[in-house]
C-alpha atoms as one frame of an Amber mdcrd trajectory, in Angstrom:
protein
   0.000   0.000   0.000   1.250   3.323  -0.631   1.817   5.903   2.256  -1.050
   8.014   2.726  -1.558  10.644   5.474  -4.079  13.742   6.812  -3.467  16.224
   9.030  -6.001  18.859  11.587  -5.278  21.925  12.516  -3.046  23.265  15.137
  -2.582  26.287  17.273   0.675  28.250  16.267   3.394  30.360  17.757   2.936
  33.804  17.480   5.338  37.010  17.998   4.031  39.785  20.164   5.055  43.376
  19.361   4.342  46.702  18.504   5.228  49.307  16.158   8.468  50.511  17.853
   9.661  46.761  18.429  12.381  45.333  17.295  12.290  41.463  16.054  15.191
  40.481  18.475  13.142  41.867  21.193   9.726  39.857  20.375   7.892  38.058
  23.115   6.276  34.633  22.510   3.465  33.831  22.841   1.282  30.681  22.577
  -2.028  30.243  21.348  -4.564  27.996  23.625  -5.849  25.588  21.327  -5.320
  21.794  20.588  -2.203  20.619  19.521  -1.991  19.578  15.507  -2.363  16.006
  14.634  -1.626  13.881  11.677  -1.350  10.911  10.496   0.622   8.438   7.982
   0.066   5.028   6.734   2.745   2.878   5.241   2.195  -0.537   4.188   0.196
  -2.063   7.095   1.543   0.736   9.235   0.025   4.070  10.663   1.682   6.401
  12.572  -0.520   9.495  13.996   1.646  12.095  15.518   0.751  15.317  17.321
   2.740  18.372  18.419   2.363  21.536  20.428   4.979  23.779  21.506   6.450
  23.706  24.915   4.322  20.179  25.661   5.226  17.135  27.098   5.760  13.613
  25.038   4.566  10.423  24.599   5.785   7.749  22.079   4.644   4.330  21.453
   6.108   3.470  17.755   7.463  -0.172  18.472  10.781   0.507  18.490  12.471
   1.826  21.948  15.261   3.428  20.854  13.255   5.324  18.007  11.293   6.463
  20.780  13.707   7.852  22.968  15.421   9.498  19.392  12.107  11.265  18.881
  11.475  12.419  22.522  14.911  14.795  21.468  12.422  16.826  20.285  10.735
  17.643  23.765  14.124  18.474  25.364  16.005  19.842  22.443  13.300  21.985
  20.543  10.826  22.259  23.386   8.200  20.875  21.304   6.003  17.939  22.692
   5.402  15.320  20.439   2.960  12.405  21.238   3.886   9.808  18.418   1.373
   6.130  18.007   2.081   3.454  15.717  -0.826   0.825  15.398  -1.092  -1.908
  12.033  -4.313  -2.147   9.961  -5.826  -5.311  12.073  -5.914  -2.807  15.387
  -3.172  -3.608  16.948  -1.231  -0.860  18.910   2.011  -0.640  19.890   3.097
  -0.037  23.572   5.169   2.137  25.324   8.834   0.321  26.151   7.542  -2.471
  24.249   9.410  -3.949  21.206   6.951  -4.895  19.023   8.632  -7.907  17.392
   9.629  -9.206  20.872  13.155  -7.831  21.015  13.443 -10.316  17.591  16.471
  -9.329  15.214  15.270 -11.562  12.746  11.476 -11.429  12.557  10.743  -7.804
  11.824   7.709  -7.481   9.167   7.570  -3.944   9.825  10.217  -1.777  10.577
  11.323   0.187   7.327   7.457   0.892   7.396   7.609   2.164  10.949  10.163
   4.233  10.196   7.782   5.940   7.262   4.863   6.353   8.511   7.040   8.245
  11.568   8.853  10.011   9.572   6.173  11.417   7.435   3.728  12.055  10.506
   6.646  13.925  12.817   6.998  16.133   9.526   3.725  17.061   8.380   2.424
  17.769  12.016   5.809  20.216  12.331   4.608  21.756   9.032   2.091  23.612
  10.771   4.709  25.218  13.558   6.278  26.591  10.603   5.134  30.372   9.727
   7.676  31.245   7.247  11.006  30.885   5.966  13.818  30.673   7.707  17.395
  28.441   8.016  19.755  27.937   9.926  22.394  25.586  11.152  23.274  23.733
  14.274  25.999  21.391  15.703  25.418  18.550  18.344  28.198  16.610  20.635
  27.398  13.765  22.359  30.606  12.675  24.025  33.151  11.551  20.896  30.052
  11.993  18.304  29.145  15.334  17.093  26.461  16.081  14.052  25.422  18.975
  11.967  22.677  19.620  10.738  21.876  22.568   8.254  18.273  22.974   7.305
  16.261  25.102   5.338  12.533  25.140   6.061   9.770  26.354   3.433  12.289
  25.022   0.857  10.531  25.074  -2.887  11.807  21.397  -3.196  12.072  19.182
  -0.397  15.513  17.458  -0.526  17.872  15.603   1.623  21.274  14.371   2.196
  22.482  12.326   4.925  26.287  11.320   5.839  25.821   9.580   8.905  27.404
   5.921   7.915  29.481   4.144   9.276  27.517   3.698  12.204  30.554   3.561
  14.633  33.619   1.246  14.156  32.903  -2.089  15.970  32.887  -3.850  13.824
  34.989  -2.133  11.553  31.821  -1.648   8.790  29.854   0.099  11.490  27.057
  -1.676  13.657  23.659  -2.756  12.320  21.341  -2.728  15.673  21.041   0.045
  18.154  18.908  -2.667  20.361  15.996  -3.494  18.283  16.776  -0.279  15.886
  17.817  -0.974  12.835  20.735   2.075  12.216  20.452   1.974   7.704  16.948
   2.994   8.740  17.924   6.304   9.933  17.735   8.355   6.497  14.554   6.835
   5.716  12.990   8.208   8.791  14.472  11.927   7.899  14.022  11.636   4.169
  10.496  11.040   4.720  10.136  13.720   7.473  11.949  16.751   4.939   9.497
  15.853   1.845   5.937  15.969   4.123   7.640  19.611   6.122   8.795  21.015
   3.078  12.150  21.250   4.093  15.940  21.193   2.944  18.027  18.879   5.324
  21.455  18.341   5.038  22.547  15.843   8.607  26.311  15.266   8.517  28.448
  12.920  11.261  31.599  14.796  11.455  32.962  12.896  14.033  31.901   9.435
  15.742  32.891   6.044  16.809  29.372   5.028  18.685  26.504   3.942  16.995
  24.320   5.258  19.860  25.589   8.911  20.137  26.016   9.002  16.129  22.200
   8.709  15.862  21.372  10.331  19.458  23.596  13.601  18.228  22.043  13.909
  15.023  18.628  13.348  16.203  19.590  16.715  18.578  21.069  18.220  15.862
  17.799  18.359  14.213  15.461  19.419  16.731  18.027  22.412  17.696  18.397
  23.333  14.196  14.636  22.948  13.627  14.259  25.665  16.979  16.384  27.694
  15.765  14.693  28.254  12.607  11.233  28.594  14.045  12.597  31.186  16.337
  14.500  32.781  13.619  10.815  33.001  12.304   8.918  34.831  15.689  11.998
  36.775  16.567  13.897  37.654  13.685  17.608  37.401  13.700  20.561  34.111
  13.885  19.622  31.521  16.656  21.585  28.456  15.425  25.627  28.195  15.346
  27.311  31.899  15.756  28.666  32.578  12.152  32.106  33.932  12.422  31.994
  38.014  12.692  28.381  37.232  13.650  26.821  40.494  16.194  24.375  38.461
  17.251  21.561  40.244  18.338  18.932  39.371  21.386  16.036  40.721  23.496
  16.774  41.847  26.600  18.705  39.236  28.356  16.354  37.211  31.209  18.254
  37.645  34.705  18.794  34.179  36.260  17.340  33.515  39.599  20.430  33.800
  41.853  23.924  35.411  41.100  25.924  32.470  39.355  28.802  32.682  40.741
  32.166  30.593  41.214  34.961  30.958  43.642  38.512  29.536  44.638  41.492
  30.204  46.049  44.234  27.220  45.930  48.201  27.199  47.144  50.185  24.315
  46.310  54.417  24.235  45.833  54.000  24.616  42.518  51.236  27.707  42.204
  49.120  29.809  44.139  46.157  30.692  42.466  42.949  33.130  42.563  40.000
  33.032  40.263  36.286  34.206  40.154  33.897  33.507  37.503  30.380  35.949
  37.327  28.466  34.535  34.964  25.482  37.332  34.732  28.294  40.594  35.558
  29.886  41.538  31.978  33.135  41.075  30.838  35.512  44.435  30.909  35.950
  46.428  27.737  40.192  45.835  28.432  40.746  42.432  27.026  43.932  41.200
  29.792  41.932  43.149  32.638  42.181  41.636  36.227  43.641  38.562  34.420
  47.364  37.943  35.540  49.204  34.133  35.306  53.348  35.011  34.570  52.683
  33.469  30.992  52.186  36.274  28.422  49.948  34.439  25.928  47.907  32.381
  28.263  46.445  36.079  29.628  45.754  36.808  25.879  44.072  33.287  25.269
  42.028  33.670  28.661  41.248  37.363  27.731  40.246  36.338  24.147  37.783
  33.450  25.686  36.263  36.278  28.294  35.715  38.848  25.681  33.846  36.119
  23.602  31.874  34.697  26.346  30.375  38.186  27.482  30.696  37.441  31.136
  33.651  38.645  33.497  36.378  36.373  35.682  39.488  37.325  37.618  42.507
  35.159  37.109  45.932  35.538  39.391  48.442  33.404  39.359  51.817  33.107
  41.503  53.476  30.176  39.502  56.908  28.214  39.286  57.991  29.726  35.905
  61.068  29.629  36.322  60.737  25.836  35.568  58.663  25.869  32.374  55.070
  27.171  31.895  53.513  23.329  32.678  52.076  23.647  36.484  50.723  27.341
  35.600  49.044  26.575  32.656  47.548  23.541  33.919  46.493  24.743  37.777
  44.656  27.679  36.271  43.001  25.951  33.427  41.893  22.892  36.178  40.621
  25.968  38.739  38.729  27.637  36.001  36.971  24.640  35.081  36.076  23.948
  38.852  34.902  28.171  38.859  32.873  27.387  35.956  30.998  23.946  37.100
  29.934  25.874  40.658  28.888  28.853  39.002  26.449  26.870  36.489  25.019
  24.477  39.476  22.506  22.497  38.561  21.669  24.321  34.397  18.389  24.154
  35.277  16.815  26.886  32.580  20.173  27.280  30.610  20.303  26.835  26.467
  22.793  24.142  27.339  24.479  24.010  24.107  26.169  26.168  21.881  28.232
  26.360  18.577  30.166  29.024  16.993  32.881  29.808  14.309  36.034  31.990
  15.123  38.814  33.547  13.133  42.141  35.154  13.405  44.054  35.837  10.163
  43.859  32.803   7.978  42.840  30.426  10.686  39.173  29.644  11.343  37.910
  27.096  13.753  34.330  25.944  15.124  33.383  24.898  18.556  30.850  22.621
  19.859  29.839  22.791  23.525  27.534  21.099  25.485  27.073  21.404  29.301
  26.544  17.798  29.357  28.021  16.613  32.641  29.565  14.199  30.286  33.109
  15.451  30.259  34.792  15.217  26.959  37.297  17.028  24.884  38.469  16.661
  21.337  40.413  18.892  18.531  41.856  18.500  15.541  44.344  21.591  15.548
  47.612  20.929  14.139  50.165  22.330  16.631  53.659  21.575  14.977  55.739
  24.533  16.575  57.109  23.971  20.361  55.826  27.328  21.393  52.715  29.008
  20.709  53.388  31.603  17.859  57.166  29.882  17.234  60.096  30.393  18.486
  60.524  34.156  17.990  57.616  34.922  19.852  58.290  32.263  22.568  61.254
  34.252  23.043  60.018  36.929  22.883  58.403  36.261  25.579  61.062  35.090
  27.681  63.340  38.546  27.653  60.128  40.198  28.229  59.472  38.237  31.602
  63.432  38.128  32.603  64.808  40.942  34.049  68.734  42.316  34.016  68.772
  40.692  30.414  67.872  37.509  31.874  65.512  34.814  30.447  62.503  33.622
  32.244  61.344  29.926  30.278  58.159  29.816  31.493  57.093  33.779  30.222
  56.334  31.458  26.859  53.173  28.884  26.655  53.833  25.854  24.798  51.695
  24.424  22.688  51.293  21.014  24.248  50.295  22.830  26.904  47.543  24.986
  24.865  45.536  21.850  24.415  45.822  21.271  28.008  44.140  24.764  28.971
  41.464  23.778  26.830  40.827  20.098  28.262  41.662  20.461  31.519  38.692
  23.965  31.470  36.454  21.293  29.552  36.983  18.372  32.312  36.667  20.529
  34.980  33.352  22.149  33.765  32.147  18.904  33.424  31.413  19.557  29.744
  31.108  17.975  26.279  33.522  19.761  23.586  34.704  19.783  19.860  36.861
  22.022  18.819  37.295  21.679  14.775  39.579  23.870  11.931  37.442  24.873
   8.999  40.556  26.512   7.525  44.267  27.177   8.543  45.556  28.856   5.312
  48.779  30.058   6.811  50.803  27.373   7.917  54.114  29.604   8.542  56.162
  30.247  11.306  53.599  31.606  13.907  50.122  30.330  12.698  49.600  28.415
  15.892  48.853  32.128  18.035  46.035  32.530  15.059  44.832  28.756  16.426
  45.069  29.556  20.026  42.992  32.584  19.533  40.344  31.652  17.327  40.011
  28.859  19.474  39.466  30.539  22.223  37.540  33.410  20.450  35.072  30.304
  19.265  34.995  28.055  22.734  33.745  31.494  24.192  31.203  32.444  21.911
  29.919  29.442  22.155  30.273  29.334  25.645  28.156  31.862  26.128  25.566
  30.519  24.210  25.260  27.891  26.530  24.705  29.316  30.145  21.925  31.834
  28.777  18.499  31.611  30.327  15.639  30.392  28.163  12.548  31.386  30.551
  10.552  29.086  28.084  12.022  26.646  29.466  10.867  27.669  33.044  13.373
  26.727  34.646  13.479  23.016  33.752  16.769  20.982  32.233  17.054  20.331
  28.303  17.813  16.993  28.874  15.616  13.582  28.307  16.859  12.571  31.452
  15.933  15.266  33.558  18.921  16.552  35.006  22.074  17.207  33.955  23.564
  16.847  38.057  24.171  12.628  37.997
């Protein structure tokens, strides 16, 4: 049988404003009335799917893991989405119920499943969507991460999806996520794009898990597919901060206590001072109230506090007169620790956030996600000893001697660049990719223009994440519920 589907109407979104308002200042609101239902047959299949925005879910499609994959939506794109999958004799499938029996072999129905899903999940969305708008959005999810670039109100629906392998063990990628058949993953999106009228383009750009491949891509679209609707209702950029981007917002919604982190440490080695104030801003002088003995680790940690928007103090007493190694790394660990008190539990936060960075010729993206998952990845290619070469490493050095003496540790190494970066990920108990989009200079000096677009883009997108989205009234965006265990 071919697919067939209807739909009903559905209350929509709507933007609030007056005459003298500007779109990145527009409040939502939402209408009263049912959510929008549809529905989608596929061979002895139907799916009926219903959404509303800012609802709660419910999924019974047959297939666990496509449930949870769909329920992304709920906690990603705060839209609640009640999905049912019955066949044509009556029978309906259950909640955290396999509906072959947990059977690998036996499974009349599940390309059909995936369909009639598909097609439903997109066609009720349809009806969210009140004009164009597109946008683009990255996901981690531990070693995974997945873009997603979409285009809604396209002229003609089309798809392209780069997800495969589907992780490395064994070495062709894995076939089952449980009772979820991975190859069945573009059929469920394919069919979703052509019923919402959409452009999709999902990409795995990194990934050696079958289960956060599809679980990151999954929140790649439902962020994306926010972003756009809001892009929609409030005007301006809501998905991954283009670099150069001014991005523009409403007036920013005050969290409900002072976040605020605090420590003071003394070891052998260092003694250290930092304080992190999430909701004070940053100072206008970029290496203000930031001190650690190592010239371009105050630039880097300037550079990531200009970007972020919010202020912290940094002071560091350090052994460089050894090397720059126990300075580099005590602050970067302290930070972190600053960073994970001052978000406390993320109740109400955005959670994630991407955003491109340049400097000169090098331009990088960053992926974070205040996960509780700790993770850190790059791919920057750091072939000099000291961060900008040797002439500005020793440069450095006569600048922190005195009496025409040499002080080593004045310089910051670049092994120890990608420890600042981890050990601040770790610490704040975060998920993050950092990835180079270009490095078109590869001279003598081009890893400063990597340290600093890095840290120009893990800021950015930094401060994506620890905004306040009041629609989310103060709940987690997580599936799980919390983000604290």
């Amino acid at each position: 049988m071919p697919p067939q589907h209807d739909d009903a109407p559905i209350a929509s979104l709507t933007a609030a404003t007056n005459e003298n308002e500007s779109p990145a200042s527009k409040t939502l609101q939402l209408a009263t009335t049912s959510p929008f239902s549809s529905f989608f047959t596929s061979g002895s299949v139907t799916a009926t799917c219903s959404v509303i925005e800012f609802g709660k879910s419910h999924h019974a499609t047959g297939i666990c893991f496509l449930d949870h994959m769909v329920d992304q939506l709920t906690s990603h794109a705060q839209i609640g989405v009640t999905m049912r999958v019955s066949t044509l004799d009556g029978v309906s499938h259950q909640p955290h119920t396999d509906y072959a029996g947990g059977s690998l072999t036996d499974r009349p129905h599940d390309k059909d499943i995936f369909t009639a899903c598909g097609a439903a999940l997109g066609s009720a969305l349809k009806h969210l969507v009140h004009g164009s708008s597109d946008s683009v959005f990255c996901c981690p999810l531990d070693e995974a991460f997945a873009e997603a670039r979409l285009t809604l109100s396209a002229h003609t629906p089309s798809y392209l999806c780069e997800l495969a392998p589907y992780g490395n063990m064994p070495r062709q990628g894995r076939r089952w996520i449980g009772c979820y058949r991975c190859a069945l993953t573009p059929v469920f999106f394919e069919h979703l794009v052509q019923t919402l009228g959409a452009s999709l383009e999902l990409r795995k750009m990194r990934g050696h898990n079958a289960h956060h491949i599809v679980e990151s891509s999954f929140k790649a679209f439902a962020r994306v597919f926010r972003s756009c609707l809001d892009g929609v209702t409030m005007g301006g950029s809501h998905g991954c901060v283009m670099a150069g981007e001014k991005r523009l917002r409403g007036d920013p919604v005050v969290a409900t206590s002072h976040r605020v982190g605090s420590r003071s440490r003394s070891t052998k080695e260092t003694t250290i001072e930092v304080r992190v104030d999430l909701d004070s801003p940053a100072p206008a002088a970029l290496t203000d109230s930031i001190f650690t003995g190592v010239e371009l680790m105050d630039l880097v940690l300037g550079e990531l506090r200009h970007a972020a928007g919010f202020h912290f103090h940094v002071h560091c007493d350090g052994d460089i007169y050894i090397d720059d190694h126990h300075t580099v790394e005590d602050v970067a660990i302290t930070m972190g620790q600053c960073l994970n008190v001052a978000l406390g539990d993320k109740a109400g936060l955005a959670r994630m956030g991407c955003a491109e960075a340049t400097s000169n010729a090098a331009t990088l993206r960053c992926v974070v996600d205040l996960s509780n998952r700790p993770y850190f990845e790059w791919d920057l290619p750091l072939d000099e000893e000291y961060v900008g070469g040797d002439e500005e490493g020793f440069a450095a050095m006569r600048r922190g001697g005195e009496n025409g003496t040499m002080l080593c540790g004045s310089a910051l190494t670049c092994e120890m660049l990608q420890h600042v970066f981890e050990s601040l990920t770790i610490e704040m108990r975060a998920t993050v990719h950092i990835e180079v989009l270009e490095d078109n200079d590869n001279g003598e000096g081009h890893t400063k223009d990597l340290a600093i677009a890095s840290a120009r883009a893990y800021g950015t997108a930094l401060r994506e994440c620890v905004r306040v989205d009041a629609r989310r009234a103060g709940k987690v965006a997580s599936s799980k519920g919390t983000l604290s265990v």
